[in-house]
N, C-alpha and C positions, 0 to 999 in steps of 0.2 A: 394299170389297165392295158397299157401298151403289150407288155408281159404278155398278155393273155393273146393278144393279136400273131405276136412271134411265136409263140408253141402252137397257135393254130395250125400257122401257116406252115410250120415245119412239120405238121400230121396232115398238113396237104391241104389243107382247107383254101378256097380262093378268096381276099376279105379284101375290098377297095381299102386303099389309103387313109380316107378319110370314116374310114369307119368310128373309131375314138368321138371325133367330134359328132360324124350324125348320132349315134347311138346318145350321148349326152342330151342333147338336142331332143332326139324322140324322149327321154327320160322327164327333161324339166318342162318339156309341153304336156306332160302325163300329170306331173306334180301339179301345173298350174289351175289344169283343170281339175284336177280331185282332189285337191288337199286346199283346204280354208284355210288363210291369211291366219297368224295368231294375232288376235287384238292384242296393241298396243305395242307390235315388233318394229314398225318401222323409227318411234323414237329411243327403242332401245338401239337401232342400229347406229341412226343419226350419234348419239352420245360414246356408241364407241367410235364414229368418225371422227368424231370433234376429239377426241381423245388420245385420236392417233393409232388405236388399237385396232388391227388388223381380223377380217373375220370372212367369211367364205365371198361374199360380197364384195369386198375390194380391195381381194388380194391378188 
C-alpha cells in the first residue's frame, strides 16, 4: 500500500503521512458497520490462539 502512496506522490499528488493508517481505519469502521460477524468466528479465532497459530488478528 505504501507503494501506492510513493508513485502518487511522485505524479504530484499531495497525500499526509499518515494516510496508510487513516485510509485503514476508514476501511475496518466500513466493515464493522456492514459486514455481520460470521457465527461461531470468535472460537475459531480463540483455538488458533491457543494454538499459537498466527492470523490477521494477532499478527
Amino acid at each position: 500500500m505504501a507503494g501506492a502512496g510513493i508513485k502518487a506522490q511522485a505524479m504530484g499528488a499531495k497525500i499526509p503521512d499518515d494516510w496508510v493508517e487513516a485510509l485503514y481505519a476508514k476501511m475496518f469502521a466500513t466493515l464493522a458497520r456492514s459486514v455481520p460477524v460470521i457465527p461461531g468466528i470468535e472460537a475459531v479465532l480463540d483455538r488458533l490462539d491457543n494454538h499459537g497459530i498466527l492470523h490477521p488478528l494477532n499478527a
